[in-house]
C-alpha positions as CSV (number, residue, x, y, z in Angstrom):
1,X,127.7,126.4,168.6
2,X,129.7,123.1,167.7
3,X,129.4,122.5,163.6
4,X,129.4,119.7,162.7
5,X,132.5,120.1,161.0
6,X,134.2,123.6,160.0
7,X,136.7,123.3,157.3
8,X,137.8,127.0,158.0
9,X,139.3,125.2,161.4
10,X,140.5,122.1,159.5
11,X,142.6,124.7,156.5
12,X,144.2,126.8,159.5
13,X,145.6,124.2,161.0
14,X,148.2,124.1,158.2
15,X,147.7,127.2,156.8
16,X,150.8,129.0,156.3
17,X,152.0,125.5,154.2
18,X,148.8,125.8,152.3
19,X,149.1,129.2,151.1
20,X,152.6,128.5,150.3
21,X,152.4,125.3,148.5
22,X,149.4,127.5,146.4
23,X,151.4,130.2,145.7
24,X,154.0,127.9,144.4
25,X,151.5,126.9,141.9
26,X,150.4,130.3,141.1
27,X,154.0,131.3,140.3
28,X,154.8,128.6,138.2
29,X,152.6,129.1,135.5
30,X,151.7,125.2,135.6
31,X,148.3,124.3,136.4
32,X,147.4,120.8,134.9
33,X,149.3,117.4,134.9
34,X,152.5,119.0,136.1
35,X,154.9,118.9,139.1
36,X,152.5,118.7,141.4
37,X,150.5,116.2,140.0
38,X,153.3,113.9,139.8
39,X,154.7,114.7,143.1
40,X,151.6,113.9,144.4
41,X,150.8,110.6,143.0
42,X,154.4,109.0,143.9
43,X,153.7,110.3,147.3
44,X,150.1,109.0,148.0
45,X,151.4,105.8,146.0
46,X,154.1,105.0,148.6
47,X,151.7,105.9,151.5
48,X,149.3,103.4,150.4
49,X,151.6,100.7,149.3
50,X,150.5,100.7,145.6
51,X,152.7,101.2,142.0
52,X,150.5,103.1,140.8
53,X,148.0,106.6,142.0
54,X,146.3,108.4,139.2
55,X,144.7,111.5,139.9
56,X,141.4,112.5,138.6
57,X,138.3,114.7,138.9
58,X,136.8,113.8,141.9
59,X,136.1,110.2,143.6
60,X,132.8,109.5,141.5
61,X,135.3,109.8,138.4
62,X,138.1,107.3,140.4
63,X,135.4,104.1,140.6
64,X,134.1,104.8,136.6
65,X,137.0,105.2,135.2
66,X,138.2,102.1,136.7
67,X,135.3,99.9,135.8
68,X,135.2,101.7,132.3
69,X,139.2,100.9,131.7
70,X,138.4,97.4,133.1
71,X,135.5,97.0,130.2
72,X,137.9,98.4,127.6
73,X,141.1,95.3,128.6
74,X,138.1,93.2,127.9
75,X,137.9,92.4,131.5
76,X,134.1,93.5,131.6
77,X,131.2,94.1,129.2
78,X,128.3,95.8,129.6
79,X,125.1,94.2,131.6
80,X,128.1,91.8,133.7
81,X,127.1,92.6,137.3
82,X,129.4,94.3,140.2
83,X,128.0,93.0,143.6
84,X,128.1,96.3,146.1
85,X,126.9,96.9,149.4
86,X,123.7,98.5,149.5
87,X,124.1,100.6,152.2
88,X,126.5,103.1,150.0
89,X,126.8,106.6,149.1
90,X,125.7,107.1,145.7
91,X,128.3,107.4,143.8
92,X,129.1,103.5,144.2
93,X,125.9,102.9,142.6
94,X,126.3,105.4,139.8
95,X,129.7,104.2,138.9
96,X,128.2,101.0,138.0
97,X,125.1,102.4,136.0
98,X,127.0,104.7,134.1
99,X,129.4,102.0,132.7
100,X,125.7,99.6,131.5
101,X,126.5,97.4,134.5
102,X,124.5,96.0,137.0
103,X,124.8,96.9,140.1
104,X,124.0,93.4,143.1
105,X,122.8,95.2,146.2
106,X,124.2,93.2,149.3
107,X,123.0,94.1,153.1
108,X,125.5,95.6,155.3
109,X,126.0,93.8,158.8
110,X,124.4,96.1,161.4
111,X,127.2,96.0,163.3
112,X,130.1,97.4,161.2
113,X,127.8,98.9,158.8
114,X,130.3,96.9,155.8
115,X,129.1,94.9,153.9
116,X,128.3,91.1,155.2
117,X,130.4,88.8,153.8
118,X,128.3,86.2,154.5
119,X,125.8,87.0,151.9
120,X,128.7,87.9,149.0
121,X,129.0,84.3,147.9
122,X,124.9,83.8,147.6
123,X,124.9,86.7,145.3
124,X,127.0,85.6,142.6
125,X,125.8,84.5,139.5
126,X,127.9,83.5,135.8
127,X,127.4,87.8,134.8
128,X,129.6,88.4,138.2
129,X,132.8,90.2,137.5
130,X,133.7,92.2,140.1
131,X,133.1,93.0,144.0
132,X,133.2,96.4,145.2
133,X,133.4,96.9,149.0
134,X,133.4,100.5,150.1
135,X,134.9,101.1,153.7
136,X,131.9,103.1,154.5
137,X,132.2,105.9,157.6
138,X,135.9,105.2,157.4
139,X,135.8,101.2,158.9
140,X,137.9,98.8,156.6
141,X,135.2,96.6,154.8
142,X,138.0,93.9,154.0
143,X,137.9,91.2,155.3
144,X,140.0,87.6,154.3
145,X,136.8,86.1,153.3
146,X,135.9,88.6,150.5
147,X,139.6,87.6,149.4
148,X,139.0,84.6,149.1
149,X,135.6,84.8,147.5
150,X,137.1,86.9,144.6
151,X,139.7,84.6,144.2
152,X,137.7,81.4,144.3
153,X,135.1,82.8,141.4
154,X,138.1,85.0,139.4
155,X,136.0,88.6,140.5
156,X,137.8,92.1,140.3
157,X,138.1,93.4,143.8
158,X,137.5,96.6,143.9
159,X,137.6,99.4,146.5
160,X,135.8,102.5,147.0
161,X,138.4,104.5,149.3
162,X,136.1,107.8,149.7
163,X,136.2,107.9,153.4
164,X,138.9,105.7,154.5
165,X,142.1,107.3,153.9
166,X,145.1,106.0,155.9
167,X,142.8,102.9,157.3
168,X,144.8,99.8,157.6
169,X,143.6,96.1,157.3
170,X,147.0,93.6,158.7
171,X,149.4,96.5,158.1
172,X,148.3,97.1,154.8
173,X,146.4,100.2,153.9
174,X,142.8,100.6,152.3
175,X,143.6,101.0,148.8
176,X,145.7,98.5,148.3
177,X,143.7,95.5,149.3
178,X,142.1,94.8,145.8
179,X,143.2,94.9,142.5
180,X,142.0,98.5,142.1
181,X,140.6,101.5,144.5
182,X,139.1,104.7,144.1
183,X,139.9,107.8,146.4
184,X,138.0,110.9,147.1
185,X,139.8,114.0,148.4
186,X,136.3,116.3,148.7
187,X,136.9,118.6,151.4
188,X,135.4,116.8,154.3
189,X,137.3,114.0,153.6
190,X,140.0,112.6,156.0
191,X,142.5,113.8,152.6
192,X,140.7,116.6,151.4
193,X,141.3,119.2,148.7
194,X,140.2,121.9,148.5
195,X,137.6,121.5,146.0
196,X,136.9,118.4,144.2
197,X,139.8,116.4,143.9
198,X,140.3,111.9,143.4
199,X,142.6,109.3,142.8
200,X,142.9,105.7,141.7
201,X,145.4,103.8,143.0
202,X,146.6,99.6,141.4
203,X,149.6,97.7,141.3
204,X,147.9,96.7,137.3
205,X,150.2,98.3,134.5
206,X,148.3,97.9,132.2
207,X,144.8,98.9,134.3
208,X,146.5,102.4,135.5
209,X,147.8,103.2,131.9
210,X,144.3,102.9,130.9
211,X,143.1,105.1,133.4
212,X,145.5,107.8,132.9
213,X,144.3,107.8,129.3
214,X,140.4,107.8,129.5
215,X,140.8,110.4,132.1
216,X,142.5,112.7,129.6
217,X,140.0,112.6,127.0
218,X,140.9,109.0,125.9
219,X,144.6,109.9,125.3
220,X,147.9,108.3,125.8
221,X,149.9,110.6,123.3
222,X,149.0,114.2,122.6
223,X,146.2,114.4,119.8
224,X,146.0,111.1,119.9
225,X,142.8,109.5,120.9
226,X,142.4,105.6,121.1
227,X,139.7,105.3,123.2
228,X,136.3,107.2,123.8
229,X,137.4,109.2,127.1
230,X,136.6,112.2,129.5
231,X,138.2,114.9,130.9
232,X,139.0,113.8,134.6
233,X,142.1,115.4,135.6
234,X,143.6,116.3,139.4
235,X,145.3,119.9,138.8
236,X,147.8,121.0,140.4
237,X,146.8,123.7,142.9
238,X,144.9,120.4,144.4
239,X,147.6,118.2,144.4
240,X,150.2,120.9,146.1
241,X,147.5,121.1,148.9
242,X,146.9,117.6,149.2
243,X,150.9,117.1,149.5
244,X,150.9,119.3,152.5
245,X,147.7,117.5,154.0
246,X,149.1,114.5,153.6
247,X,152.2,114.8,155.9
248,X,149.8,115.1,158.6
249,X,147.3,111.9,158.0
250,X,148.0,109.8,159.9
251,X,148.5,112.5,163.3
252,X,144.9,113.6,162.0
253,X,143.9,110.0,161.8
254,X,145.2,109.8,165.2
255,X,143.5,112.3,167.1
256,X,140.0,110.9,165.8
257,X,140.3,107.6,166.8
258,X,141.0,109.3,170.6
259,X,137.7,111.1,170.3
260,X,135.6,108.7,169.1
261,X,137.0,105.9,172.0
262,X,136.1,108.4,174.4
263,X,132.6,108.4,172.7
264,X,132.3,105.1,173.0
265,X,133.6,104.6,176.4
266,X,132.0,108.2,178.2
267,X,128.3,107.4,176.4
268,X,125.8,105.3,178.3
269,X,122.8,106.3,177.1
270,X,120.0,103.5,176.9
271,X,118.2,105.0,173.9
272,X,122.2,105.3,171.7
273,X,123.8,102.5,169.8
274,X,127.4,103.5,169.8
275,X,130.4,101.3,167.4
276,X,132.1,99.0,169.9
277,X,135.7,99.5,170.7
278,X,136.6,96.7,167.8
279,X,135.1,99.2,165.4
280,X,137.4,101.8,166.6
281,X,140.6,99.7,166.3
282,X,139.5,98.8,162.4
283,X,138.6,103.0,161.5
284,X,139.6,106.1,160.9
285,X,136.3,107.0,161.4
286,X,135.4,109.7,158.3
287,X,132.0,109.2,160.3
288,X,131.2,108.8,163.9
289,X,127.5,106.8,163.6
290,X,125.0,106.5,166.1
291,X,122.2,104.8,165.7
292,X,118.6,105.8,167.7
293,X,115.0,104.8,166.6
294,X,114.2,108.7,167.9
295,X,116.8,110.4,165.8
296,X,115.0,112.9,164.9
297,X,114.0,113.8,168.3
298,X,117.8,113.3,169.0
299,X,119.2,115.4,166.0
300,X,116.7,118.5,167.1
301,X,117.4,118.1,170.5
302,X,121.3,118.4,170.0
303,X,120.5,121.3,167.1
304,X,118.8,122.7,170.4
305,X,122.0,122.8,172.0
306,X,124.1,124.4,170.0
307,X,125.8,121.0,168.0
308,X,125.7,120.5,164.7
309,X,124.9,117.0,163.1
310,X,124.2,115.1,159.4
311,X,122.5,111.9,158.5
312,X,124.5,109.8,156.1
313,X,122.2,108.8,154.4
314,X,118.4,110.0,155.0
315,X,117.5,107.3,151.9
316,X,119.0,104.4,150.6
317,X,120.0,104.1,146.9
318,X,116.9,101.2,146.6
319,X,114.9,104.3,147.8
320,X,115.8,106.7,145.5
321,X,114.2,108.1,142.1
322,X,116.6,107.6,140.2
323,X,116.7,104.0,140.7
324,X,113.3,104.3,141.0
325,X,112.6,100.3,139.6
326,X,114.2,99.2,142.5
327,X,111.4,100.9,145.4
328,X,110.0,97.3,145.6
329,X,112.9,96.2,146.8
330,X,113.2,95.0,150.5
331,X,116.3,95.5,152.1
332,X,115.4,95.7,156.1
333,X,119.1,96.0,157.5
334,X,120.3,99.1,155.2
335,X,116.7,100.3,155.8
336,X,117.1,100.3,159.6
337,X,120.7,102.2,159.1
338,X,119.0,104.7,156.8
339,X,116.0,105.2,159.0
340,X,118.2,105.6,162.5
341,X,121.7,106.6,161.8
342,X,123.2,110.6,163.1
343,X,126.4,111.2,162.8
344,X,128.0,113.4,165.5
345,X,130.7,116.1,165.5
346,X,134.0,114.1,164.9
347,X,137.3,115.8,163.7
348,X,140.7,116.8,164.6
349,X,139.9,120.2,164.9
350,X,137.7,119.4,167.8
351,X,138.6,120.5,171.4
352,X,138.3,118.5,174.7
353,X,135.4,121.3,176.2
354,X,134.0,120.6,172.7
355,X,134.1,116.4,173.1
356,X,132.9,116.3,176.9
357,X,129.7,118.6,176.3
358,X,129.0,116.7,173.6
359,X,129.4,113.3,175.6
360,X,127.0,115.1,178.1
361,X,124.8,115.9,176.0
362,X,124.3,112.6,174.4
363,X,123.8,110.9,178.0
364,X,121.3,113.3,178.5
365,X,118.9,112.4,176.1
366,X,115.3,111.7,177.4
């Protein structure tokens, strides 16, 4: 049986470092907003090329603290509207929500599965303050014109960095594209903890200060509260094991993008839509997506066969009950992603045997 992905693979392949870099936690007697912590932050800030990394809760905790500390500089207020694509996990849309803003649902291009940003400029309106691209499966959603569009019209531009860790856009690195990102380190992740775990990273002062605070109960100075805040904190047995993970990124990063041009080159099958090679070059593909209007037939015939597969995401946010006001909206390109997409085994744990009879099997699909 191939899993779709085994994180008891992905933890041995540093696991001596791992256990030592726990223990060293353990030992100290420091669990929260220590060494660790800080280690961590200068370290992922320098990797990604920003001044600033917060750590936090988790990456649904990155994106509202950011749009919360942007409504408390006066930046934002609530009912402005954040234009985000609407072919997104979740938790972009619930970052928004949460905060009393609106969230802008823009259609992905098919072909990237980013955002188009082609449609951006159509959707602003005078309640526009921000943008928030998210470099869904791992594929940089940046592009020059969304720069200039936020620049043009004064809009935030921020990033949701949940599944793009070490992806790079003209030698910079998602993350530090906008004015502000949000990270994820969930397990699965490129960077992941092991537990919940996130990060926001800015070159803004003022905006990461604010952060820090709201995500420690509203607190700058101990027992001091000058804002409404949470409790949001990255503790330190997470960051020790995300300093180990770290070192080996980009290698990790590395032996994905080797798999998944052999996917793309190897697979000829009629009924599979495959990324092109241009999609590889721009992704660190979190997510290897295939498109097929029989995927179920295609996800129980590969069950069949011993490999192990997900669907990111069976239904849209438009789609879901939560949002349920929004079911009459018609949104035909993320629909057709929803309704098609299977994503394939895709890691750096994953042998060559594994890859070819995967690649076979895909070819023959009937």
């Amino acid at each position: 049986m191939i899993k779709y992905l085994e994180l008891s693979k992905v933890t041995a392949m540093h696991a001596d470092e791992i256990r030592q870099a726990v223990r060293r936690v353990v030992d100290s007697g420091w669990y929260l907003q220590g060494n660790e912590n800080k280690a961590f932050e200068e370290e992922y800030a320098r990797y990604t090329g920003t001044r600033h990394c917060v750590g936090c809760g988790n990456g649904l905790d990155s994106l509202t603290l950011i749009l919360r500390a942007y409504m408390e500089m006066g930046a934002m207020s609530r009912g402005d509207e954040v234009i985000v694509p609407a072919n997104t996990y979740i938790a972009s849309i619930l970052a928004i929500t949460e905060n009393g803003l609106k969230p802008v649902l823009v259609e992905p291009r098919p072909d990237t599965f980013q955002i188009d940003d082609s449609l951006i400029e159509q959707a602003v309106t005078p309640r526009t303050r921000a943008v928030m691209i998210v470099h869904l499966y791992g594929r940089c959603a940046y592009t020059e014109k969304i720069g200039r569009i936020c620049k043009a019209h004064g809009l935030k531009l921020i990033e949701d960095n949940a599944q793009a860790h070490g992806c790079t856009f003209g030698g910079r690195r998602t993350g530090s594209l906008g004015d502000a990102a949000g990270h994820s380190f969930y397990p699965g992740k490129n960077l992941g903890a092991l537990g919940d775990a996130g990060a926001v990273t800015t070159d803004d002062d003022e905006l990461a200060d604010t952060v820090r605070a709201l995500g420690n109960y509203g607190s700058s100075r101990k027992y001091v509260f000058d804002m409404k805040g949470r409790n949001s904190r990255l503790d330190e047995i997470q960051a020790a094991v995300l300093r180990v993970k770290l070192k080996y990124l980009d290698e990790d990063n590395a032996v994905r993008r080797r798999i998944a041009m052999r996917y793309i080159r190897q697979v000829s099958n009629p009924w599979l839509v495959l990324p092109g090679e241009e999609y590889c070059r721009n992704s660190v593909h979190h997510i290897f997506p295939v498109m097929c209007s029989r995927r179920d037939d295609l996800q129980r015939y590969l069950a069949d066969n011993g490999v192990g597969t997900m669907i990111h995401y069976p239904i849209p946010p438009h789609k879901q009950k939560c949002y349920a006001g929004w079911n009459g909206m018609s949104l035909p390109v993320t629909e057709r992603i929803h309704r098609e997409e299977l994503s394939i085994p895709l890691n750096q744990t994953l042998t060559e045997e594994e890859t070819g009879n995967i690649v076979g099997l895909l070819n023959n699909f009937k």
